[in-house]
Every structure is written in C-alpha cells, then in structure tokens.
Gaussian input, Z-matrix of N, CA and C with variables (Angstrom, degrees):
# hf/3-21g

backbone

0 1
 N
 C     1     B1
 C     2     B2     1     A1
 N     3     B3     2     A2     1     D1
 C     4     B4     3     A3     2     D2
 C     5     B5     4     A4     3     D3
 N     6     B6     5     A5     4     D4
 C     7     B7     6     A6     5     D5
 C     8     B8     7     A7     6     D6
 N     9     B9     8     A8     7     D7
 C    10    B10     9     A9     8     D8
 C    11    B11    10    A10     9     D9
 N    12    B12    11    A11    10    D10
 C    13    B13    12    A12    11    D11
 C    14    B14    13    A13    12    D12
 N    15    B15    14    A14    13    D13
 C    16    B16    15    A15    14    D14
 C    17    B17    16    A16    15    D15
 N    18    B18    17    A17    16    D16
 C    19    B19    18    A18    17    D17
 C    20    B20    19    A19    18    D18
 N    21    B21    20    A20    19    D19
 C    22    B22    21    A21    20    D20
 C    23    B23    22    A22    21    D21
 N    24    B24    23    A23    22    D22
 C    25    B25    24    A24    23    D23
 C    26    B26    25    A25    24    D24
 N    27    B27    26    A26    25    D25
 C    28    B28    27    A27    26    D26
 C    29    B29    28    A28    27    D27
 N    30    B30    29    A29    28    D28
 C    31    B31    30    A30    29    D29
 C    32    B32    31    A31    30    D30
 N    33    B33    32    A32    31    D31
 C    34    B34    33    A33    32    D32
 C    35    B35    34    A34    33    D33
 N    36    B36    35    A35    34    D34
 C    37    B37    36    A36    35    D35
 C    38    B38    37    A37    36    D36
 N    39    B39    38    A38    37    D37
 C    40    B40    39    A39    38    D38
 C    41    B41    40    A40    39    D39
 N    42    B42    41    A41    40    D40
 C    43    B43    42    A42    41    D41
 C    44    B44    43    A43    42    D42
 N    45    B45    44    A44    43    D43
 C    46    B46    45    A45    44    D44
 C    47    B47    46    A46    45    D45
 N    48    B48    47    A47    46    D46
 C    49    B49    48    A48    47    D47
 C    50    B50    49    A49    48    D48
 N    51    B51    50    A50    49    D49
 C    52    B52    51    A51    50    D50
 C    53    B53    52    A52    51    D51
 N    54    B54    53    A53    52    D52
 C    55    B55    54    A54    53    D53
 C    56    B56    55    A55    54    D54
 N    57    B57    56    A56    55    D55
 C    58    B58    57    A57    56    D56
 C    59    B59    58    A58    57    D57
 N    60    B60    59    A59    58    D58
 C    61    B61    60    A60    59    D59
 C    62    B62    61    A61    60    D60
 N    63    B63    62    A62    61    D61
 C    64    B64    63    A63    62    D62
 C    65    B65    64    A64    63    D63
 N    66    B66    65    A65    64    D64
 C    67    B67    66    A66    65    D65
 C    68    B68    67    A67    66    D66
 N    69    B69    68    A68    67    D67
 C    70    B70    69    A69    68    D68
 C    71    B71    70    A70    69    D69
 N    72    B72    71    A71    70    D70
 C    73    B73    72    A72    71    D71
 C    74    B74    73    A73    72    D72
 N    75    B75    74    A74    73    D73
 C    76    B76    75    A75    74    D74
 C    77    B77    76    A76    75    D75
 N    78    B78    77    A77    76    D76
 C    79    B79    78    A78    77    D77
 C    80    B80    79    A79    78    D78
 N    81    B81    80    A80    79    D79
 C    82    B82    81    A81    80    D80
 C    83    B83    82    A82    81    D81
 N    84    B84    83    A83    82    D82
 C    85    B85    84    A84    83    D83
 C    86    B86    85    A85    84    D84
 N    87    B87    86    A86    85    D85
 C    88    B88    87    A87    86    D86
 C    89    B89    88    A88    87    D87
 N    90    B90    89    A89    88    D88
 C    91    B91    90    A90    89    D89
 C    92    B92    91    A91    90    D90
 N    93    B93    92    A92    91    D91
 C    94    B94    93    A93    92    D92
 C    95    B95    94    A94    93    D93
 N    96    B96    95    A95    94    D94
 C    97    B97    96    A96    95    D95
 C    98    B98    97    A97    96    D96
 N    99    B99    98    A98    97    D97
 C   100   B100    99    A99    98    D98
 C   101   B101   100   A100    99    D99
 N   102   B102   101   A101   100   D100
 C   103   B103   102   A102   101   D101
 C   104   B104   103   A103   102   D102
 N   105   B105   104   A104   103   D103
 C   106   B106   105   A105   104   D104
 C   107   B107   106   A106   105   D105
 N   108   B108   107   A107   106   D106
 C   109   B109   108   A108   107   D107
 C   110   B110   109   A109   108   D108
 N   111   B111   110   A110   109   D109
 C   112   B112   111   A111   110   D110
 C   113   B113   112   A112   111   D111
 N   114   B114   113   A113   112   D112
 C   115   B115   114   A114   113   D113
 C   116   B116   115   A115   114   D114
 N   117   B117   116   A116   115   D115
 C   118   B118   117   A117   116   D116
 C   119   B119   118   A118   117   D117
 N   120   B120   119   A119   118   D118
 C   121   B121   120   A120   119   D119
 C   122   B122   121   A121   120   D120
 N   123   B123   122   A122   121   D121
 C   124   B124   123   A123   122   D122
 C   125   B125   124   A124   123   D123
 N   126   B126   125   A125   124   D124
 C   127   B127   126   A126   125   D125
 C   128   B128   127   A127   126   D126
 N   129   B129   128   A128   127   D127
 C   130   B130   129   A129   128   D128
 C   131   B131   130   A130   129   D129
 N   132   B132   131   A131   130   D130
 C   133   B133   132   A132   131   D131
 C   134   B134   133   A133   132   D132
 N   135   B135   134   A134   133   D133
 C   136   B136   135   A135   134   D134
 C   137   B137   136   A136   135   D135
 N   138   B138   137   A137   136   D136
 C   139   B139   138   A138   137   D137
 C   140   B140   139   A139   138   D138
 N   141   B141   140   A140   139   D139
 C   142   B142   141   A141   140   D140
 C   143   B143   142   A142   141   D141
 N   144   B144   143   A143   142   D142
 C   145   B145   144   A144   143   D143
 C   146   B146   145   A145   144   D144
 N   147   B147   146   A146   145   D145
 C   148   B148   147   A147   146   D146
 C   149   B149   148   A148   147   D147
 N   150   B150   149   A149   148   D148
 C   151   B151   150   A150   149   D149
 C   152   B152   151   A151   150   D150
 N   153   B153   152   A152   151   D151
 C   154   B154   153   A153   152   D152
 C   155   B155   154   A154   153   D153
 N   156   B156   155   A155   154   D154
 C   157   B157   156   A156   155   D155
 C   158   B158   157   A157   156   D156
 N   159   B159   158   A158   157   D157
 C   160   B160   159   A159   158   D158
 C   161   B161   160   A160   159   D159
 N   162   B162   161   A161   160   D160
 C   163   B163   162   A162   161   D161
 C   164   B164   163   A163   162   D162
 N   165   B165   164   A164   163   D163
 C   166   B166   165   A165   164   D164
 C   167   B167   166   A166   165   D165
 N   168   B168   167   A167   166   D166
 C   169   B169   168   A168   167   D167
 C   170   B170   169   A169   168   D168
 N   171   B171   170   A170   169   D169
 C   172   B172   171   A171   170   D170
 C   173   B173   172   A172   171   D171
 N   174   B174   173   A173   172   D172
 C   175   B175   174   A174   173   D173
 C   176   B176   175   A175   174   D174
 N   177   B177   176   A176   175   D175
 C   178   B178   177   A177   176   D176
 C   179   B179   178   A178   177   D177
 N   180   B180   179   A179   178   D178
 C   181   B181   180   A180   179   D179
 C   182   B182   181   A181   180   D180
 N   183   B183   182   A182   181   D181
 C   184   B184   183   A183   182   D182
 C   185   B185   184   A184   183   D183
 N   186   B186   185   A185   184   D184
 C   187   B187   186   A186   185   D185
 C   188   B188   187   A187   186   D186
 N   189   B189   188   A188   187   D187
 C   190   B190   189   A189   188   D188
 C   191   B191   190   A190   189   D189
 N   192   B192   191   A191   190   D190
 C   193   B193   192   A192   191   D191
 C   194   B194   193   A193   192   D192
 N   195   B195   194   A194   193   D193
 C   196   B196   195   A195   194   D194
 C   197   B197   196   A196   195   D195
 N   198   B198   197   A197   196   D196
 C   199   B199   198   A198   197   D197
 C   200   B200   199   A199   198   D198
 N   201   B201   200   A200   199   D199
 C   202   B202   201   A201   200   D200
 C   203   B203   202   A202   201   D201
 N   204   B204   203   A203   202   D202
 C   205   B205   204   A204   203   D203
 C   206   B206   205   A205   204   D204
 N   207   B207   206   A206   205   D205
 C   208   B208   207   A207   206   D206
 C   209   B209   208   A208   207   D207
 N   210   B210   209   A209   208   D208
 C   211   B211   210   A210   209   D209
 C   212   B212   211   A211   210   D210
 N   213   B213   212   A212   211   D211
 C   214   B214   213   A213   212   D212
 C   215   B215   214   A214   213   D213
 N   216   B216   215   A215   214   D214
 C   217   B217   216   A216   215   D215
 C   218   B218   217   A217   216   D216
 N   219   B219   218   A218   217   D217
 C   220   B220   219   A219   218   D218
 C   221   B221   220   A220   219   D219
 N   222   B222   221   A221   220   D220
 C   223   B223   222   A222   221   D221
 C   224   B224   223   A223   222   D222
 N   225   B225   224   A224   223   D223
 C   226   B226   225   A225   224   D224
 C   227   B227   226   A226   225   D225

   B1=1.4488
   B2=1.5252
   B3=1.5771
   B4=1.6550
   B5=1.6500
   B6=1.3001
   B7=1.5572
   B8=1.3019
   B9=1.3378
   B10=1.6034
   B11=1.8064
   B12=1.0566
   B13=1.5564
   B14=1.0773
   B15=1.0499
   B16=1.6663
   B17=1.5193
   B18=1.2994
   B19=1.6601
   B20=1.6892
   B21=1.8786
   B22=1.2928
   B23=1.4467
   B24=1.7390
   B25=1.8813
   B26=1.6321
   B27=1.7869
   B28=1.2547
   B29=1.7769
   B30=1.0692
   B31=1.8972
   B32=1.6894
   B33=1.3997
   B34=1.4268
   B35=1.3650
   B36=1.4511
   B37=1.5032
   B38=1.8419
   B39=1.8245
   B40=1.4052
   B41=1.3575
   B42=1.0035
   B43=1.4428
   B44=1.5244
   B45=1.1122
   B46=1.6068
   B47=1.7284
   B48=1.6407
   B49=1.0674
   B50=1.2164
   B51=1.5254
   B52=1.5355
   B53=1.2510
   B54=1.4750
   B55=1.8153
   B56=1.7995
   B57=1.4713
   B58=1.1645
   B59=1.6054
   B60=1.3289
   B61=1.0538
   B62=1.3458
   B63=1.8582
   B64=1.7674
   B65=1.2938
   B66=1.5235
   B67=1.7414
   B68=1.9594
   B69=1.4503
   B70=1.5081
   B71=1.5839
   B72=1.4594
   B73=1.5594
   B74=1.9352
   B75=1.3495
   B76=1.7025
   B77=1.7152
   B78=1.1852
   B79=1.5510
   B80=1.6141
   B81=0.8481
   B82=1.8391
   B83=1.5011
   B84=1.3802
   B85=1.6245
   B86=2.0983
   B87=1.4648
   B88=1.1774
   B89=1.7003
   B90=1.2896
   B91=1.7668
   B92=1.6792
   B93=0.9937
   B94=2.3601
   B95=0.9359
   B96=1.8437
   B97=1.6306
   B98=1.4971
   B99=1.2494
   B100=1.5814
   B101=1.5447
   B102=1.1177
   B103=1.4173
   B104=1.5093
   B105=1.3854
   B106=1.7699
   B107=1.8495
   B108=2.0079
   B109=1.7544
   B110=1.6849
   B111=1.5689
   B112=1.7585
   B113=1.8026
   B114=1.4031
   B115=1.8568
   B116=1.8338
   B117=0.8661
   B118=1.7130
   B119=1.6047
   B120=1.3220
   B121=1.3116
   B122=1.5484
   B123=0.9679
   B124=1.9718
   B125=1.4740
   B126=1.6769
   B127=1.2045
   B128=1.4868
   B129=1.3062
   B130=1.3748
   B131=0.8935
   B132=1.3658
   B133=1.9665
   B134=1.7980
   B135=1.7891
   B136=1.5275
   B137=1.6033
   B138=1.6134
   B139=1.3185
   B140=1.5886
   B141=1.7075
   B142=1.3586
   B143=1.7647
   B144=1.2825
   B145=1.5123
   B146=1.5961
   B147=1.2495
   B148=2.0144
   B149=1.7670
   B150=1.3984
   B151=1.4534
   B152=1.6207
   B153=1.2971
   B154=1.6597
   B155=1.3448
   B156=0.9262
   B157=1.5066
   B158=2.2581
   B159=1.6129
   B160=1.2319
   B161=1.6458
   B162=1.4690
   B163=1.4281
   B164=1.5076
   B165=1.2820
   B166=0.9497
   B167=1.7047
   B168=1.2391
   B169=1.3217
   B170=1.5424
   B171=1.7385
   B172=1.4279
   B173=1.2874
   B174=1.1654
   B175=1.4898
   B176=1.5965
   B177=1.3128
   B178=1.4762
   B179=1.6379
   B180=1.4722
   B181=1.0974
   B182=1.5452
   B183=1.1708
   B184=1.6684
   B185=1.3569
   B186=1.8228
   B187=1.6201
   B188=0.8875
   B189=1.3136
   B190=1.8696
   B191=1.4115
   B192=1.5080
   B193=1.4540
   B194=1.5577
   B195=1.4937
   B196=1.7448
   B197=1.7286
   B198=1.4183
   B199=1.6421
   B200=1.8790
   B201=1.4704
   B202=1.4656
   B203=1.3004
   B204=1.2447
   B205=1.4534
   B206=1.9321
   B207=1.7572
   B208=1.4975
   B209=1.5390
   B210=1.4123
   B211=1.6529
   B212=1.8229
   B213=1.3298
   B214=1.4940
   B215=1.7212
   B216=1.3600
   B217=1.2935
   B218=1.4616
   B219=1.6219
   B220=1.0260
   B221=1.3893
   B222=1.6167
   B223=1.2657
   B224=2.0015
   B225=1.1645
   B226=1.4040
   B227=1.8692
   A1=108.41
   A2=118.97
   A3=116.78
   A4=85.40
   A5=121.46
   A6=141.46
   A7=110.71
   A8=99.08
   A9=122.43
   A10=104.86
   A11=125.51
   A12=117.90
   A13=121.78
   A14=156.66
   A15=161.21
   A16=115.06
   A17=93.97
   A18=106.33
   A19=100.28
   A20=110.88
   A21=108.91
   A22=84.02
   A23=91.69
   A24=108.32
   A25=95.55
   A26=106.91
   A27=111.83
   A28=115.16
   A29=89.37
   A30=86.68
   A31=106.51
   A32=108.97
   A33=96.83
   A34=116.80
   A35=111.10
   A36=133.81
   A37=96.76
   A38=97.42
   A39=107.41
   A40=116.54
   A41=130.75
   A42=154.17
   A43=123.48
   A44=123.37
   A45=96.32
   A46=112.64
   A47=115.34
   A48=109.55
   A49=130.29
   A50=117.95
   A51=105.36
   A52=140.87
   A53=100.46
   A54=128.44
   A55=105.47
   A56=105.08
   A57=117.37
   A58=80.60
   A59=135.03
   A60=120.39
   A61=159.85
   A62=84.81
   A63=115.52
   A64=96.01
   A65=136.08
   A66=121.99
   A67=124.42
   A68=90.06
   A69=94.42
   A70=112.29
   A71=132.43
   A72=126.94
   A73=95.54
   A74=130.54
   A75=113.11
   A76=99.83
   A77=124.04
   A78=86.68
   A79=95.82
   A80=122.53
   A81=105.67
   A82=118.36
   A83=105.02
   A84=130.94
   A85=105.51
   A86=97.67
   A87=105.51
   A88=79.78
   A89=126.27
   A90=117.16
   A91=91.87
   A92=129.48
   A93=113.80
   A94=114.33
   A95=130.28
   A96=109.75
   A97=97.05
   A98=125.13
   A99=124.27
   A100=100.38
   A101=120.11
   A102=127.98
   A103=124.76
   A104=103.73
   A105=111.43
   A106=89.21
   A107=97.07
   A108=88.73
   A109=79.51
   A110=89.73
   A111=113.01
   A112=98.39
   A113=87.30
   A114=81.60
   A115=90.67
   A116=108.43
   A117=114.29
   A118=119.99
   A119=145.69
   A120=141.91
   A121=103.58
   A122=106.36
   A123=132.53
   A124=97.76
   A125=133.56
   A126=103.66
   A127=98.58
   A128=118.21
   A129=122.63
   A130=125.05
   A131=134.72
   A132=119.59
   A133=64.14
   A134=98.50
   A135=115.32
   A136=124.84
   A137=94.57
   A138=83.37
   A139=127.78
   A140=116.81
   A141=113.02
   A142=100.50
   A143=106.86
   A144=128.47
   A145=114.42
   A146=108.41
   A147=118.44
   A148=92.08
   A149=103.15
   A150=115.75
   A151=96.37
   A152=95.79
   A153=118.27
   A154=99.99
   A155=121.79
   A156=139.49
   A157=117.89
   A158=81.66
   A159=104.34
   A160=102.98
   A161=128.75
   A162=131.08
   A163=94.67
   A164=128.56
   A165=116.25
   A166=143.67
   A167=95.58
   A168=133.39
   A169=114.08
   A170=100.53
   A171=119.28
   A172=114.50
   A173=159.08
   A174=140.94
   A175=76.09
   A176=123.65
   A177=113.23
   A178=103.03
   A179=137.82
   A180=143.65
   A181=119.04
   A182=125.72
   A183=121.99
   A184=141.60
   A185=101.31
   A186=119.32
   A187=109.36
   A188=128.34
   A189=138.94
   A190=114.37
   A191=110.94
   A192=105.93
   A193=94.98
   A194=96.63
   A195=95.79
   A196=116.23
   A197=120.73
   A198=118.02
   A199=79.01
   A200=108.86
   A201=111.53
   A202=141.66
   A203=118.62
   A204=133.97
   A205=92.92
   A206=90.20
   A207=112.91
   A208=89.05
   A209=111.74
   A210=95.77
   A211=103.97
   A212=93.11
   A213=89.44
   A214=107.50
   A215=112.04
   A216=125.21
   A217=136.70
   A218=108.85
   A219=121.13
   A220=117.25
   A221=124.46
   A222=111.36
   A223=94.58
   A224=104.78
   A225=125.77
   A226=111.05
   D1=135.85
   D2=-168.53
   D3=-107.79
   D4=170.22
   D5=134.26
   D6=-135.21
   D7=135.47
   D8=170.43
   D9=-81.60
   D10=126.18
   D11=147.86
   D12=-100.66
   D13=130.50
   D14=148.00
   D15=-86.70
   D16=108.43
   D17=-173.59
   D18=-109.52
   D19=132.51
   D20=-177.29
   D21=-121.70
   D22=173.17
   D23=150.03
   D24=-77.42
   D25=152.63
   D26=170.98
   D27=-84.20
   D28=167.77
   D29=-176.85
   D30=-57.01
   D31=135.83
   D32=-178.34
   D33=125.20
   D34=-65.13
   D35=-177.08
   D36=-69.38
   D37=130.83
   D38=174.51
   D39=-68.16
   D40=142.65
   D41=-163.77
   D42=-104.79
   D43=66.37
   D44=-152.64
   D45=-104.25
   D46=-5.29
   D47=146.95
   D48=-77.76
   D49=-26.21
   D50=153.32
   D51=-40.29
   D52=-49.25
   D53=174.55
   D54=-40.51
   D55=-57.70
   D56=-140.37
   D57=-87.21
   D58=-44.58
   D59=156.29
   D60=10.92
   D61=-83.79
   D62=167.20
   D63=-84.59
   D64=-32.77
   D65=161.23
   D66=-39.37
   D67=-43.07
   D68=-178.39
   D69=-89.01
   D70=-25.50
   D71=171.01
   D72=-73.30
   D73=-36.34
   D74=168.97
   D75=-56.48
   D76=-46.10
   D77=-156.90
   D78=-82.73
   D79=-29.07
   D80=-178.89
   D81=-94.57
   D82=47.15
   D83=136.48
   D84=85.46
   D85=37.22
   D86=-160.38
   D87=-119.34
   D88=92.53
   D89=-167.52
   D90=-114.49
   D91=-15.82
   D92=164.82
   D93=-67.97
   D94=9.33
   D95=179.79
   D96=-83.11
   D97=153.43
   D98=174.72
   D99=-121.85
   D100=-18.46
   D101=177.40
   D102=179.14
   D103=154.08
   D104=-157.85
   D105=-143.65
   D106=111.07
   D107=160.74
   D108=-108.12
   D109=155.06
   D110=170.83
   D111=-104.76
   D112=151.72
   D113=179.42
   D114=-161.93
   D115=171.75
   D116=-173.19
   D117=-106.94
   D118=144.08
   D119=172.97
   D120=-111.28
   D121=118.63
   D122=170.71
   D123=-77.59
   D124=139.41
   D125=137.00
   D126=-137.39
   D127=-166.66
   D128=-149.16
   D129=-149.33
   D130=123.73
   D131=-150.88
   D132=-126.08
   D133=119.53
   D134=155.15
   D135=-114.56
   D136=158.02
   D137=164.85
   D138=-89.83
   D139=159.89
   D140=-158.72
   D141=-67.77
   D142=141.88
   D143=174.81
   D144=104.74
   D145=-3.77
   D146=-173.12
   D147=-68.07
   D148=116.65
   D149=-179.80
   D150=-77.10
   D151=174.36
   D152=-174.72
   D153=-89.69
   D154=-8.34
   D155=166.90
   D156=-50.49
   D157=-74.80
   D158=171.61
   D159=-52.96
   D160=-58.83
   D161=-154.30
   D162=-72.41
   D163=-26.84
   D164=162.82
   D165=-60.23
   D166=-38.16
   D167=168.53
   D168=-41.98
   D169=-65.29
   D170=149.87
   D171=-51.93
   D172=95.43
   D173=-179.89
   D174=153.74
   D175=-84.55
   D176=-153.05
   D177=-81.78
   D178=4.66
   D179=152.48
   D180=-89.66
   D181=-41.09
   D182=171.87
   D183=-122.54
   D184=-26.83
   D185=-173.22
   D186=-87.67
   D187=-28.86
   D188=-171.61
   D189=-121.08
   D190=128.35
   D191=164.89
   D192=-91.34
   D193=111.53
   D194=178.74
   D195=-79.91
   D196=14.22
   D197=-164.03
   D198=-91.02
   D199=-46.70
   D200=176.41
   D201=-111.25
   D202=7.72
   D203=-168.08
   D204=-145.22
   D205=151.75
   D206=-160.97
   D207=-113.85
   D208=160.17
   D209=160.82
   D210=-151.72
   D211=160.27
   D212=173.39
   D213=-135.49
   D214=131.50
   D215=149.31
   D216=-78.05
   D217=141.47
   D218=178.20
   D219=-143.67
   D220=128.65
   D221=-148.32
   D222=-135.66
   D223=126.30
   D224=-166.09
   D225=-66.22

C-alpha cells in the first residue's frame, strides 16, 4: 500500500523559495509566471491495512509543520 503526502506553505506564509523561483524562470525568458509556492511530496511504502488515520497521525506529528504548512493525503 503507497501514500502520497503533499505538504504546502499555507496561504499567507512567505515563500521565499518560491519567490526566488519565479525570480529565476523571469530572467531566463519565462515572463507568465506570476507566482511559484514550492511545497514537498512524502511518499510511503505501507504496510497493507495502515488506516488514513495513522498517516495522518504521521503528518501532524513529523511531515507537516501544521502552525504553517497544509497537507494533503492520498492513499493508493
């Protein structure tokens, strides 16, 4: 059994590898980005029966700083 996590910044929270990001696609001639959040993908080789429960568990104990980062699960 896999799970995906997708961990973002929440709306709000400054971004500054994003920033620097959409700074570097303007100078190498890429000028429609208007904005870039960066955020990370976890995934997770489980064993069969690990509820969404538990992965959650994991997530608001280690994968996510939840005061500033959002996350989303997805479970295979």
């Amino acid at each position: 059994m896999k799970a995906k996590v997708t961990v973002m910044l929440k709306q709000g929270v400054l971004d500054p590898q994003g920033e620097a990001v959409r700074h570097a696609l303007g100078a190498l001639g890429f000028d429609g980005v208007a904005g870039v959040r960066q955020g990370k993908v976890i995934e997770l080789d489980l064993a069969d029966g690990t509820s969404e429960a538990t992965v959650t568990e994991m997530c608001e104990k280690l994968l996510a700083n939840t005061v500033i980062e959002s996350y989303r699960i997805e479970i295979d």
